[in-house]
C-alpha positions as CSV (number, residue, x, y, z in Angstrom):
1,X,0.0,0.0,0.0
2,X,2.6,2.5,0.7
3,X,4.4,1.3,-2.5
4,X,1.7,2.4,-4.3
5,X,1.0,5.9,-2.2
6,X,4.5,6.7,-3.1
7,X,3.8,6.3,-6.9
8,X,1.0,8.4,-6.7
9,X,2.9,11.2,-5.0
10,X,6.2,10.7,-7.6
11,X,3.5,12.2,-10.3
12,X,1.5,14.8,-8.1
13,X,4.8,16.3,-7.3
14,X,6.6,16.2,-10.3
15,X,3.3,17.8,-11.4
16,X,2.8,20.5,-9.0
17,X,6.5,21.7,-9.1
18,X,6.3,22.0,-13.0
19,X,3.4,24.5,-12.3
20,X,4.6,25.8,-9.4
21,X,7.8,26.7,-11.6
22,X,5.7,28.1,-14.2
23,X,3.5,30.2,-12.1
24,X,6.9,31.7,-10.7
25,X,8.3,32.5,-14.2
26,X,5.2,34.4,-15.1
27,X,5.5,36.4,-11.4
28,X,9.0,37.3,-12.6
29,X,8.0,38.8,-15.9
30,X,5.9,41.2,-13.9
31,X,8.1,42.1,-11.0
32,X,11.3,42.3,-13.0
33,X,8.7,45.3,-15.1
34,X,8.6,46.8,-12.1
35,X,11.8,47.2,-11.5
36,X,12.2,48.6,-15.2
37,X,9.6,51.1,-14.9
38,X,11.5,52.7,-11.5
39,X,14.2,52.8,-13.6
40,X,12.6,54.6,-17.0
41,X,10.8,57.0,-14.6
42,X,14.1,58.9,-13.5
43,X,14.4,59.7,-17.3
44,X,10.7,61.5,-17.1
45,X,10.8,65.3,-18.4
46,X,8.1,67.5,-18.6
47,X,7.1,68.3,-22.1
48,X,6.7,71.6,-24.0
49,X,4.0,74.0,-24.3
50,X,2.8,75.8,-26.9
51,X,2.4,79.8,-26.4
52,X,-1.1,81.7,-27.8
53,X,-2.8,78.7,-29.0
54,X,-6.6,79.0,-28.5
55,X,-8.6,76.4,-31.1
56,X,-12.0,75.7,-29.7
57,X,-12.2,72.6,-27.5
58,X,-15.6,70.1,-26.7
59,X,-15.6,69.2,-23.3
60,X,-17.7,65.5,-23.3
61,X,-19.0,64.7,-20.0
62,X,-20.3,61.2,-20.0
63,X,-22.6,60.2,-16.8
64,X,-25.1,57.8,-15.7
65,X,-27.1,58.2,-12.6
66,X,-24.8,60.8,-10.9
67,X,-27.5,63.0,-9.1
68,X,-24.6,63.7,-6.4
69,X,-22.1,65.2,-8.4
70,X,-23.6,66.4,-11.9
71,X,-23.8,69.6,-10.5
72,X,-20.0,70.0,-9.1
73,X,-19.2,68.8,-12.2
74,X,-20.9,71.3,-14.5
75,X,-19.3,74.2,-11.9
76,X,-15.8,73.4,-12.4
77,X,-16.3,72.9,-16.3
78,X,-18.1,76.6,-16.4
79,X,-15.3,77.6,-14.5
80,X,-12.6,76.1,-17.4
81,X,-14.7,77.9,-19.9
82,X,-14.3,81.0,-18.3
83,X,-10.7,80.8,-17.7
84,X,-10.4,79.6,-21.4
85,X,-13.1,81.8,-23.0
86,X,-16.9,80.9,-23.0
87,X,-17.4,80.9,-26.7
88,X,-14.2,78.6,-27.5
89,X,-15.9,75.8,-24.9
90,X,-18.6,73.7,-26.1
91,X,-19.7,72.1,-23.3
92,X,-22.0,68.1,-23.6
93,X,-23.4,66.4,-21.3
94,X,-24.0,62.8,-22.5
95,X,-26.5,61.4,-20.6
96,X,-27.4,58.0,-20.1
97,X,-29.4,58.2,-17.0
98,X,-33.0,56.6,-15.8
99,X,-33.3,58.0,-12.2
100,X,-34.1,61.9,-11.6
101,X,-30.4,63.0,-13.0
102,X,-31.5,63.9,-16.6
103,X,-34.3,66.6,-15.5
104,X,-30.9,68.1,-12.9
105,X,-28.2,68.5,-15.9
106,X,-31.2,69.9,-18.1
107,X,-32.0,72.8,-15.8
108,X,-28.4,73.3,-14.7
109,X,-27.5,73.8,-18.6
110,X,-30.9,75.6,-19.3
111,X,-29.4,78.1,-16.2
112,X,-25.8,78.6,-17.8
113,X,-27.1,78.9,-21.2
114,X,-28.5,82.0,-19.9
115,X,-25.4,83.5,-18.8
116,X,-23.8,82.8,-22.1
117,X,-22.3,79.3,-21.8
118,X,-22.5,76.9,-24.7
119,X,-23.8,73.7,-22.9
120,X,-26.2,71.3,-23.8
121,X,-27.5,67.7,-22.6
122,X,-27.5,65.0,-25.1
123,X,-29.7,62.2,-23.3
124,X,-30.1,59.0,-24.7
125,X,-32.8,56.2,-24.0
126,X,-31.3,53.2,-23.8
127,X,-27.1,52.8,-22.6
128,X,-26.8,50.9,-26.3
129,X,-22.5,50.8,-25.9
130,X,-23.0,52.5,-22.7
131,X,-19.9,55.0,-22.2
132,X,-18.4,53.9,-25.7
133,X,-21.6,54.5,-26.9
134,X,-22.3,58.0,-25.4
135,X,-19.2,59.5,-26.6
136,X,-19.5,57.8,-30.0
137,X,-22.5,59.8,-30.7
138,X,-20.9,62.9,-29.3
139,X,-17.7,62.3,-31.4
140,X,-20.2,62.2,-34.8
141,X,-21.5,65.8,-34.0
142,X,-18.4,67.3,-32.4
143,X,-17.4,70.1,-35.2
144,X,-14.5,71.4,-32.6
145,X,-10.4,69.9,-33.5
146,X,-9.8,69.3,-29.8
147,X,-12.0,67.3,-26.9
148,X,-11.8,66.4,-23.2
149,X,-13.3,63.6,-21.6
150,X,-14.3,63.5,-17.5
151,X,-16.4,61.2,-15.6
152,X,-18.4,63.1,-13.5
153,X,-16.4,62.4,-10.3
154,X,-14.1,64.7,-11.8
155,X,-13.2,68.8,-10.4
156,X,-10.7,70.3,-13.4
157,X,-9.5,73.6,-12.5
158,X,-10.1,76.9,-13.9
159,X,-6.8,76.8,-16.0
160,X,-7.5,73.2,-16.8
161,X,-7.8,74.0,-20.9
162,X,-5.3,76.5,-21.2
163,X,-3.1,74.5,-20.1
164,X,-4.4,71.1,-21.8
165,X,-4.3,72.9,-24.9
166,X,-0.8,74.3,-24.5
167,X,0.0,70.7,-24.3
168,X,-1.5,69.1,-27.3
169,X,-0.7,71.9,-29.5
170,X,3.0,71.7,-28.9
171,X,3.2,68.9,-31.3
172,X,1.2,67.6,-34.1
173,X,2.3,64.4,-33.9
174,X,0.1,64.0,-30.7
175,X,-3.1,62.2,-30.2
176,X,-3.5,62.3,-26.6
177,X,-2.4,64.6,-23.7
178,X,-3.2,62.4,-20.4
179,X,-3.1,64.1,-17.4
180,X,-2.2,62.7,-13.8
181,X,-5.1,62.1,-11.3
182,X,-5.4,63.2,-7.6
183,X,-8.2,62.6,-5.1
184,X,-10.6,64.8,-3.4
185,X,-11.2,62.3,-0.8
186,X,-7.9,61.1,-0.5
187,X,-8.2,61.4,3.7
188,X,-11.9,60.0,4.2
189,X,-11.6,56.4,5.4
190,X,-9.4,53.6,5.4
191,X,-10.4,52.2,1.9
192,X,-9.3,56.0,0.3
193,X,-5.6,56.5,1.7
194,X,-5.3,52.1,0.6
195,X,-6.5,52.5,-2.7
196,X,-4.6,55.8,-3.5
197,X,-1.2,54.4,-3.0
198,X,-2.1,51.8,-5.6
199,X,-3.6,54.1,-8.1
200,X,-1.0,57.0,-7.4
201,X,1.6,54.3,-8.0
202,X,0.1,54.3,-11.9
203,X,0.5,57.8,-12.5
204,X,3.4,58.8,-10.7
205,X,5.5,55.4,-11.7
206,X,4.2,53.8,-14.6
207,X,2.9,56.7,-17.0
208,X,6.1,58.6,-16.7
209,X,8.1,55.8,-16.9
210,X,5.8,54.5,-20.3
211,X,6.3,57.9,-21.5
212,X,9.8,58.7,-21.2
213,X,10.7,55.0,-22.4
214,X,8.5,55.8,-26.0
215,X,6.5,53.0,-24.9
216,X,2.8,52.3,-25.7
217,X,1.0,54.4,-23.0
218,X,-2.8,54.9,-22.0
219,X,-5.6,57.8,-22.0
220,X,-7.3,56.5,-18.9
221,X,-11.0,57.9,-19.7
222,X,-10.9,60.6,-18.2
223,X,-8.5,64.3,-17.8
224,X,-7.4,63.7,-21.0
225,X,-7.6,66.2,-24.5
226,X,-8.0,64.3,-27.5
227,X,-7.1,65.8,-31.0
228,X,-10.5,64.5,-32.0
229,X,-9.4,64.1,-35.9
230,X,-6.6,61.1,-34.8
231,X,-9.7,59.6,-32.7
232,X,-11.8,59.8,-35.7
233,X,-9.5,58.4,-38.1
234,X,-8.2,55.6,-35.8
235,X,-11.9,53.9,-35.6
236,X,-13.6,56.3,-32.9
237,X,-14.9,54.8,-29.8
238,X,-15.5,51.0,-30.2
239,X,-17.8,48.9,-27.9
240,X,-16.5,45.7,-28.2
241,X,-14.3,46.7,-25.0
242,X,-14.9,47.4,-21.7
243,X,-12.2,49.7,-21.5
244,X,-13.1,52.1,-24.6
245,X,-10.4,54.5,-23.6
246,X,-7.7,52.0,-23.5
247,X,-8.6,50.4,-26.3
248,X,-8.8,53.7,-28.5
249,X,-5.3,55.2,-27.4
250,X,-3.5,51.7,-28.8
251,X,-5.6,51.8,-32.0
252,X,-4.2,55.7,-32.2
253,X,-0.7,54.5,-31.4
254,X,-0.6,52.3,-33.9
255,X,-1.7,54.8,-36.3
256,X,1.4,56.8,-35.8
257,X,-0.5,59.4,-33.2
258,X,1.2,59.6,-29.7
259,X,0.2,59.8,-26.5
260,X,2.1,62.3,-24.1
261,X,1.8,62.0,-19.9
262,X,2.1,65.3,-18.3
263,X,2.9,65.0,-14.2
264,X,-0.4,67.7,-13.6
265,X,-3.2,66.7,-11.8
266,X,-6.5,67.2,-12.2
267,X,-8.8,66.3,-8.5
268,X,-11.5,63.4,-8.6
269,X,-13.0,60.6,-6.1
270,X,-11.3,57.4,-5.1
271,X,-14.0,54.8,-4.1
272,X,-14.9,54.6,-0.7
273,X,-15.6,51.2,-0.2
274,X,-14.4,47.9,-0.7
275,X,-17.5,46.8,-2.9
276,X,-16.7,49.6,-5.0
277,X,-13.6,49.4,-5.5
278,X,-13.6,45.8,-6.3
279,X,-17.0,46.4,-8.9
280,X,-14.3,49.2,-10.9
281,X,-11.3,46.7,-10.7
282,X,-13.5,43.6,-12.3
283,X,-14.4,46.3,-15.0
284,X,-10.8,47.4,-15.5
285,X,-9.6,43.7,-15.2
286,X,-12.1,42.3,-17.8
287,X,-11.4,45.6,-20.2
288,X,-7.7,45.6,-20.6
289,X,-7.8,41.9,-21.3
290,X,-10.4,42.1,-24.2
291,X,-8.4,44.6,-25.4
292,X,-5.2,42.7,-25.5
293,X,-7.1,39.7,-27.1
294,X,-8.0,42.3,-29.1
295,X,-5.1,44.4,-30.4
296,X,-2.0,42.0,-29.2
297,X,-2.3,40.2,-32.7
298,X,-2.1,43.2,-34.4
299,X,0.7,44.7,-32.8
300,X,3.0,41.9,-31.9
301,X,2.9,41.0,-36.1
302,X,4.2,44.3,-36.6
303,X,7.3,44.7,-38.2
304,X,8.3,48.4,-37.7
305,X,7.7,47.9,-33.5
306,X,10.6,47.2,-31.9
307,X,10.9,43.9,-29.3
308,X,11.3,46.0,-26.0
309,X,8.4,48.4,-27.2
310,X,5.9,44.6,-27.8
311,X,7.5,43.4,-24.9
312,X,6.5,46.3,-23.0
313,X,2.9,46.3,-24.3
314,X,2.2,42.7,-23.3
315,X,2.8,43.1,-20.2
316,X,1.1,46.6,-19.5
317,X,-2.1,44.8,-21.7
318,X,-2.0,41.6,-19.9
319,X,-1.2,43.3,-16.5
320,X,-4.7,42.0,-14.3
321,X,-3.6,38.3,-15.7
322,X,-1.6,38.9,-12.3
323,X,-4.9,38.0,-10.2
324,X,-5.1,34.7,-12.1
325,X,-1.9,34.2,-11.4
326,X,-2.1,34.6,-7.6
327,X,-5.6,32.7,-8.0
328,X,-3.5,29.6,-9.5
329,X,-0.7,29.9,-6.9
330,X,-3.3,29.9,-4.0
331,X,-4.9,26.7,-5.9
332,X,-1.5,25.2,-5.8
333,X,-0.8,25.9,-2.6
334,X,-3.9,24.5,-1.3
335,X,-3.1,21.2,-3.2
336,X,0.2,20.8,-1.9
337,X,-1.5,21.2,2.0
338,X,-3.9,18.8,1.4
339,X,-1.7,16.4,-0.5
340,X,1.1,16.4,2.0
341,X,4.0,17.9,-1.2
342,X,6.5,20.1,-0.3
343,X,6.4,22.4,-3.7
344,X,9.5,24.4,-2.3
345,X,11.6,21.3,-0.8
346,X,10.4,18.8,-3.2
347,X,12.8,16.4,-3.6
348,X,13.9,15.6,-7.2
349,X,15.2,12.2,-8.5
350,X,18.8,11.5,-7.0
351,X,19.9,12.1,-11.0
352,X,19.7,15.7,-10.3
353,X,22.1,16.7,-7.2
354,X,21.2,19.1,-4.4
355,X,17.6,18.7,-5.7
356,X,16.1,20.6,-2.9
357,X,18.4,23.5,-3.1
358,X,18.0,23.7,-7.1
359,X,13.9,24.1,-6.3
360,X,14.9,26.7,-3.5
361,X,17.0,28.9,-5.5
362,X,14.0,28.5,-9.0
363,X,11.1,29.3,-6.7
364,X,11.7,31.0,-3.6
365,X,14.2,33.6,-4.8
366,X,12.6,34.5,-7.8
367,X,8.9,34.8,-5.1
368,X,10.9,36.7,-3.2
369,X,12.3,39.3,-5.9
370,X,8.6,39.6,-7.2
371,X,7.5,40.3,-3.9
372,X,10.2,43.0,-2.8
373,X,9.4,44.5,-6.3
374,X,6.0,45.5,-5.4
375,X,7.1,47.3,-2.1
376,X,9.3,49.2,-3.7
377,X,7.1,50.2,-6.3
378,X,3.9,51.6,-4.1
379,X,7.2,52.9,-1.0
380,X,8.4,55.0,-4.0
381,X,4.9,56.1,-5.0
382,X,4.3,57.2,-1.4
383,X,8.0,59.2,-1.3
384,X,7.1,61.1,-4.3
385,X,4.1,62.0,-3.2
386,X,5.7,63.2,0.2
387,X,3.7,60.8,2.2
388,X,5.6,59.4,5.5
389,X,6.1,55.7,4.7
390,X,5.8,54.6,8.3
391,X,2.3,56.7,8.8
392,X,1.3,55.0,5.9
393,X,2.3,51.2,6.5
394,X,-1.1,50.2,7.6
395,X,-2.6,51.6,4.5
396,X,0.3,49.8,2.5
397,X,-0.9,46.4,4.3
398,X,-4.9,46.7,3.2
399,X,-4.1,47.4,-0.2
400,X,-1.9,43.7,-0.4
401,X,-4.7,42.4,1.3
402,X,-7.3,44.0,-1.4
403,X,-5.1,42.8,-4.3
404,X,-4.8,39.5,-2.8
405,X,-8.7,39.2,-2.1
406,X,-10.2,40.2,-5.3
407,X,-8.0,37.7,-7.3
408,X,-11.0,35.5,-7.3
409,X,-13.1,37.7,-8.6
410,X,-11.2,39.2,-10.7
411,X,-10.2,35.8,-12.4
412,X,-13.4,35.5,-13.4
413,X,-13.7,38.4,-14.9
414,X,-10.4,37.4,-16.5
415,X,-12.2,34.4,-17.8
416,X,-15.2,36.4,-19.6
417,X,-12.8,38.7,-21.1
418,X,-10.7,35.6,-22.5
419,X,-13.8,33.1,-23.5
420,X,-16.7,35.0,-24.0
421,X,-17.2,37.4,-27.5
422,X,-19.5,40.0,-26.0
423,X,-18.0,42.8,-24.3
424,X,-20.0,42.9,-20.7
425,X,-22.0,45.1,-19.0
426,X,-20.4,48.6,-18.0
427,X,-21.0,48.8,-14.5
428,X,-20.5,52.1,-13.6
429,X,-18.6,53.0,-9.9
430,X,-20.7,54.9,-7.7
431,X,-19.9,58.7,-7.1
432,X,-20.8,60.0,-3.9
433,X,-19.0,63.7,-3.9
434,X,-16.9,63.7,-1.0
435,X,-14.5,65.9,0.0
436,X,-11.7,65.3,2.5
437,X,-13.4,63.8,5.3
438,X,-16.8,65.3,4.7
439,X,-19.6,63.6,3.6
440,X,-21.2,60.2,3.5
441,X,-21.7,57.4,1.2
442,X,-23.8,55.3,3.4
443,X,-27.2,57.8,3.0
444,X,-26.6,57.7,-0.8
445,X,-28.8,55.9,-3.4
446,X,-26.6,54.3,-5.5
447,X,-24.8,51.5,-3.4
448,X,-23.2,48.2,-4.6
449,X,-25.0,45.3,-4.0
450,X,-23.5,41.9,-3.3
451,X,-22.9,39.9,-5.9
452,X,-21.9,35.9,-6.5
453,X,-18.1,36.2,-6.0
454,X,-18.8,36.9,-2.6
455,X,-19.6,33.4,-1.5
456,X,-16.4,32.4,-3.8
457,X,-14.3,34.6,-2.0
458,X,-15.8,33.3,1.4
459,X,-15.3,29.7,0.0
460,X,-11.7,30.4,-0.6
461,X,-11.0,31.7,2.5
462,X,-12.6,28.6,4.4
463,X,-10.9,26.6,1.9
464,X,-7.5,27.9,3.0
465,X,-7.5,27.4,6.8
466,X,-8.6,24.0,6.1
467,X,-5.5,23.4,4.2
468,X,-3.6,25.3,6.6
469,X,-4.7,22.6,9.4
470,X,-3.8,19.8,6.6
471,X,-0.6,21.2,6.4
472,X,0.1,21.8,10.2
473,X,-1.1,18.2,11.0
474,X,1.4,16.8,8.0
475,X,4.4,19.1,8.8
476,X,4.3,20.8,5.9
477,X,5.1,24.0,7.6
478,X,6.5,25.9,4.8
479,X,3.0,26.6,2.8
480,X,1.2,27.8,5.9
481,X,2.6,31.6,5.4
482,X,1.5,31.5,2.5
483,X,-1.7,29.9,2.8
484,X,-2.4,32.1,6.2
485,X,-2.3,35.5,3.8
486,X,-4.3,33.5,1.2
487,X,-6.8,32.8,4.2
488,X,-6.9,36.8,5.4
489,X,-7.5,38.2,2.0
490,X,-10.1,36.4,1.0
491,X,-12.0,36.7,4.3
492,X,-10.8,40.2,4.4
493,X,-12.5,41.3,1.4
494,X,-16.1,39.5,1.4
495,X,-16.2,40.5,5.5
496,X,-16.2,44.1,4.0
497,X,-18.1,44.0,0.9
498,X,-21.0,42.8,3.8
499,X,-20.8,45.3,5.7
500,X,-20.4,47.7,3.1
501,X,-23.2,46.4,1.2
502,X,-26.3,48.2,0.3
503,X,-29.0,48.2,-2.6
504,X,-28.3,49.9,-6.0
505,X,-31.9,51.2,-6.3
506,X,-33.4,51.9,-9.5
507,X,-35.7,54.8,-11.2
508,X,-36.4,58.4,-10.1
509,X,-35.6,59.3,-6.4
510,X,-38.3,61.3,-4.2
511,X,-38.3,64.7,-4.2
512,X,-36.5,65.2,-1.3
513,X,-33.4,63.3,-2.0
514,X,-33.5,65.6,-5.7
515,X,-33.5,68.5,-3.6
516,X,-30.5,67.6,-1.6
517,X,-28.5,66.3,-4.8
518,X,-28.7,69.9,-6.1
519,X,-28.4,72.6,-3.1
């Protein structure tokens, strides 16, 4: 009997340490990028302006349902025309919504039409392409050479297009001007100063770095001017994406068009909650892979693209196949506990010598250089911000625990993007307009309900403490670290995403919540 156990085990472990290896090579690839983008980022410069240029500019401002903030938004767009000159700004709302917010942006843009803005509201009936499809209409009836997109979380400044349009016009050759985000609620809770490291860690690491490498770089959908002629002749917006702006800033890159990062920030909202947050990384995660599926092909066959620019693109396109990743390496993990193998001290046949220290050296340093790679990366982001990185350690520590818990739902969104032809449903993240520390998300209409990859998550986590008792019980010490973070992510997340949880109600709201959307 324990003949044949050991046969059985020969296999499984052979097995697991072949994927094990795997998994780790594809970790590298993404941590040594890391390390590559610190590097490119020191080489960042700002770029030139242009003096006295003035074209006229559309201002698109796509929203669905955003009773809280339309308003704010409108303000500081008024307040860019006026800077920028009221008849050069032609100001749209595109309007998709169903609940009360259509009849607010309507008046507000009947009451600045009266004081001489140009605005208008362009509502559709149905979210046919939803965001894609908004500004698709927009882009057929914009007459204006220039355009800027913002969500409607979004407070540009009063010099916003001046100096936007300095930008753009500096150089013909340029597409997109993408500007830097910061975040009006930066300070509110827990779930704000964790998720700002990470997404500060785009824009002050990666776009700099992208942009002074001459690397493919993103508009991110928002804060951006757009020469709208290289839009239009690069396909427009397409719908076939979840990630429209992605997807259109690759397909006007490789049209010749560039795309320029300028460190300048422009203030919006940060989500507030964990259920949020993990609703706009699904969306993000599913987008960016249906664009690479989409556009990889293209690009990778081409000729006149060098290999470290294809390189580069791969890995920024195929950069949420990290969560599967992790996914895989907790599923392998978990097998090893409950199998009795020791992936990292596996012992090889006796053909191969110091067989334990060979698998050592191929999986745990190469873990370990992945892992360092990521602190340095978000501890840099915080030091260029001017953040204290002690002060900030415990909001360092939630955001590896977010990343770590929405790998399972996120590889399912990985999954749809990968298998499935259609492009999704967009669903939008909630925008509650705080500011600093004031305000409140919980007395808000629009909340995020739970959804199925909450019991998955819940599953996972009950999943790994089981394995971690296997492995305790079999003296396979040497997972339980990793299973133990496995185990606190994934009941980390659902835990929150319970309490945060509320109901995303539908239709118009009473007439006492309209009057305190618009004071």
């Amino acid at each position: 009997m324990d003949d044949e156990v050991a046969l059985l085990q020969g296999p499984l472990e052979v097995a697991l340490l072949v994927v094990s290896l795997a998994s780790t090579a594809s970790f590298f690839i993404y941590g040594f990028n890391m390390y590559y983008l610190l590097r490119l980022r020191r080489r960042y410069s700002p770029p030139r302006r242009a003096a006295d240029a003035l074209p006229e500019v559309a201002v698109h401002l796509p929203i669905y349902n955003e009773m809280y903030v339309v308003e704010r938004l409108l303000a500081a767009c008024a307040g860019c025309a006026d800077g920028y000159g009221r008849e050069r700004v032609h100001i749209s709302v595109l309007d998709d919504s169903d609940d009360g917010t259509t009849e607010v942006a309507r008046r507000l843009a009947e009451s600045y039409r009266e004081r001489g803005y140009r605005v208008d509201v362009l509502h559709r009936e149905d979210r046919a392409g939803y965001k894609a499809g908004a500004l698709n209409r927009a882009l057929a009836e914009t007459g204006e050479a220039l355009l800027v997109v913002f969500d409607s979380d979004f407070v540009p400044r009063p010099d916003f297009l001046e100096r936007a349009v300095s930008y753009i016009c500096a150089d013909d050759r340029l597409g997109v001007v993408q500007f830097r985000w910061s975040y009006t609620n930066r300070e509110y809770n827990w779930v704000t100063k964790s998720v700002s490291i990470g997404m500060e860690a785009h824009f002050l690491i990666e776009q700099p770095a992208r942009c002074a490498g001459g690397l493919f770089l993103n508009f991110n959908g928002s804060a951006g001017i757009i020469r709208t002629e290289a839009l239009r002749e690069s396909g427009g917006w397409q719908q076939d994406t979840l990630a429209e702006d992605l997807d259109a800033s690759y397909r006007m890159q490789l049209r010749g068009h560039r795309v320029q990062y300028v460190d300048d920030d422009v203030p919006c909202e940060v989500p507030p909650t964990v259920s949020s947050f993990k609703r706009q990384q699904a969306r993000w995660a599913r987008g960016s892979l249906q664009v690479a599926k989409k556009s990889l092909p293209t690009l990778l066959a081409r000729p006149d693209i060098g290999a470290k620019k294809k390189f580069e693109a791969l890995v920024h396109l195929t950069y949420y196949a990290v969560h599967p990743l992790m996914f895989f390496a907790f599923v392998i993990a978990v097998l090893s506990a409950l199998s009795g193998v020791d992936v990292i001290g596996v012992v090889l046949p006796s053909l191969v010598p110091s067989a334990a220290w060979v698998a050592w050296v191929l999986i745990g340093l190469p873990i370990a250089f992945c892992t360092v790679a990521v602190w340095i990366y978000y501890v840099t982001a915080m030091r260029l911000r001017g953040d204290g990185v002690l002060r900030s350690a415990p909001y360092l520590f939630v955001l590896l625990l977010l990343g770590y818990g929405i790998s399972a739902s996120n590889t399912i969104e990985a999954a749809k993007a990968l298998l499935l032809r259609r492009s999704g449903s967009f669903r939008r993240t909630p925008k509650y307009a705080i500011l600093g520390r004031e305000g409140s998300w919980r007395d808000k209409r629009y909340q995020v309900p739970l959804d199925p990859s909450t019991a998955l998550e819940a599953g996972c986590a009950a999943l790994a403490f089981f394995a971690i008792a296997a492995a305790a019980l079999s003296g396979n010490y040497g997972i339980v670290p990793i299973l133990a973070l496995y185990g606190a992510s994934y009941s980390f997340v659902p835990a929150c995403t319970i309490l945060q949880k509320g109901r995303e109600l539908e239709g118009p709201p009473p007439a006492t919540e309209r009057g305190r959307a618009v004071r």
